[in-house]
C-alpha positions as CSV (number, residue, x, y, z in Angstrom):
1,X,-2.3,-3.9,-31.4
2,X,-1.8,-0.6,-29.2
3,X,-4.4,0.9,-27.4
4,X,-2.8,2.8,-25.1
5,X,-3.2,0.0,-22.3
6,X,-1.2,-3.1,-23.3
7,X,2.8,-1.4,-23.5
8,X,4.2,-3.1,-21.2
9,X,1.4,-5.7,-20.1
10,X,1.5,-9.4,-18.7
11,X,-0.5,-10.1,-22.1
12,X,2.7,-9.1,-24.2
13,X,4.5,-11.6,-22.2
14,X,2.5,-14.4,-22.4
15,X,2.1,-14.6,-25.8
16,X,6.4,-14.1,-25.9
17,X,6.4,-17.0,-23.7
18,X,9.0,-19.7,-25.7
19,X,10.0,-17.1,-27.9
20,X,11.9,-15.1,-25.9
21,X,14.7,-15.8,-23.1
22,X,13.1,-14.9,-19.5
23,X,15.7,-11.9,-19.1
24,X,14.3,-10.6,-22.0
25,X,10.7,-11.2,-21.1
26,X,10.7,-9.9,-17.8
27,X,12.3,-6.5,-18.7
28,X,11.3,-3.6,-17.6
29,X,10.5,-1.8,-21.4
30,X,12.9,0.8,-21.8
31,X,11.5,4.4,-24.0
32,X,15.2,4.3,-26.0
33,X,17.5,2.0,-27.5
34,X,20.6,1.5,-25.2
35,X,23.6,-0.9,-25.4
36,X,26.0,-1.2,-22.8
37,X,28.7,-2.6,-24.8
38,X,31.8,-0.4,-24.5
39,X,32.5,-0.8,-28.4
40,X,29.3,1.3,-29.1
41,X,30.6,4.2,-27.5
42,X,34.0,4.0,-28.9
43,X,32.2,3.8,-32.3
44,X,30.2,6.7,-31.4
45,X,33.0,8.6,-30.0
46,X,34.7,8.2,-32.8
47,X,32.5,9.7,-35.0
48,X,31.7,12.8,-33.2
49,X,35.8,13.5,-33.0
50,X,35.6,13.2,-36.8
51,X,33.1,15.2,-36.9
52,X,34.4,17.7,-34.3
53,X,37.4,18.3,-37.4
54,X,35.2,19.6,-39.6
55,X,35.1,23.4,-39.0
56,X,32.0,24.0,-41.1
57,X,29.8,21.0,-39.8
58,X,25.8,22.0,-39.4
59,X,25.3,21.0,-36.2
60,X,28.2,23.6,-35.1
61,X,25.0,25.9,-35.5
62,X,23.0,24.7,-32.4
63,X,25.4,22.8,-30.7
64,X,29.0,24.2,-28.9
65,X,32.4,22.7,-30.1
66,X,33.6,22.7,-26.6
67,X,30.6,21.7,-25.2
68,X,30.7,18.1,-27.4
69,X,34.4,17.9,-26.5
70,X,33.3,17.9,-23.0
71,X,30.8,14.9,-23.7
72,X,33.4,13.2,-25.3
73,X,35.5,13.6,-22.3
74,X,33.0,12.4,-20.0
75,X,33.1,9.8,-17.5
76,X,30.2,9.8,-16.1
77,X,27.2,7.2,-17.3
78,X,24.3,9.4,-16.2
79,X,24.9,13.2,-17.7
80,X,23.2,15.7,-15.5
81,X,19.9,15.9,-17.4
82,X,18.5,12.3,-16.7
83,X,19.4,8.7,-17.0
84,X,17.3,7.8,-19.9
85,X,19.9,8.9,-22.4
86,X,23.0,7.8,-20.8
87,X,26.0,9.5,-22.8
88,X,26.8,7.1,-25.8
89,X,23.1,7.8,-26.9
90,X,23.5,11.6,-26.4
91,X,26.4,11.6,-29.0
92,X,24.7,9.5,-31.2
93,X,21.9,11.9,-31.0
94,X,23.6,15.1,-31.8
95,X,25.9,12.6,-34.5
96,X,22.0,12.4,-36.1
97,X,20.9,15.7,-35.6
98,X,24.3,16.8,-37.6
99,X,22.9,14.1,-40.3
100,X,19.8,15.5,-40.7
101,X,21.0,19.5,-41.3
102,X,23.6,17.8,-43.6
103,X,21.0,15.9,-45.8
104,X,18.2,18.6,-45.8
105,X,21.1,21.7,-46.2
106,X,19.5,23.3,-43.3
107,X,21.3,26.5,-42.7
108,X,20.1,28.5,-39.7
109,X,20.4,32.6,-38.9
């Protein structure tokens, strides 16, 4: 039941109560899916070096080679546009975006 007004409201909690651990309940919410656990972004990282071999891949249309080797190098957990999507979910983000020209042979210019 969304309205507008009860996102992120002491209503949602209470009826959570003894369903969910207090960490959980108390959380601020959070507008994308993150995980912190190291083996995500090695997962991710992975896949976009994979991807960065493939001379022809879509996303090479919108997106600079160098420029994703650069996000792959970085080691920084905030990127210089914001902290919402930290750099493992930037990478999976442009890994998705290359998914999507892929499936619906987008072909741009």
């Amino acid at each position: 039941m969304y309205n507008g007004e009860l996102y992120n409201t002491p209503e949602r909690r209470t009826a959570m109560e003894g369903w969910l651990p207090e960490e959980v309940l108390q959380r601020n919410k959070s507008p994308y899916p993150k995980t912190h656990h190291p083996a995500y972004l090695q997962a991710v990282s992975r896949r976009l070096q994979e991807l960065l071999d493939i001379p022809g891949a879509p996303l090479f249309q919108l997106v600079d080679r160098a420029a994703l080797m650069e996000l792959l190098q970085a080691r920084t957990e905030t990127p210089w546009y914001g902290q919402l999507m930290t750099v493992p979910q930037t990478i999976a983000y442009f890994l998705q975006v290359n998914h999507w020209l892929e499936r619906y042979r987008i072909r741009l210019g």
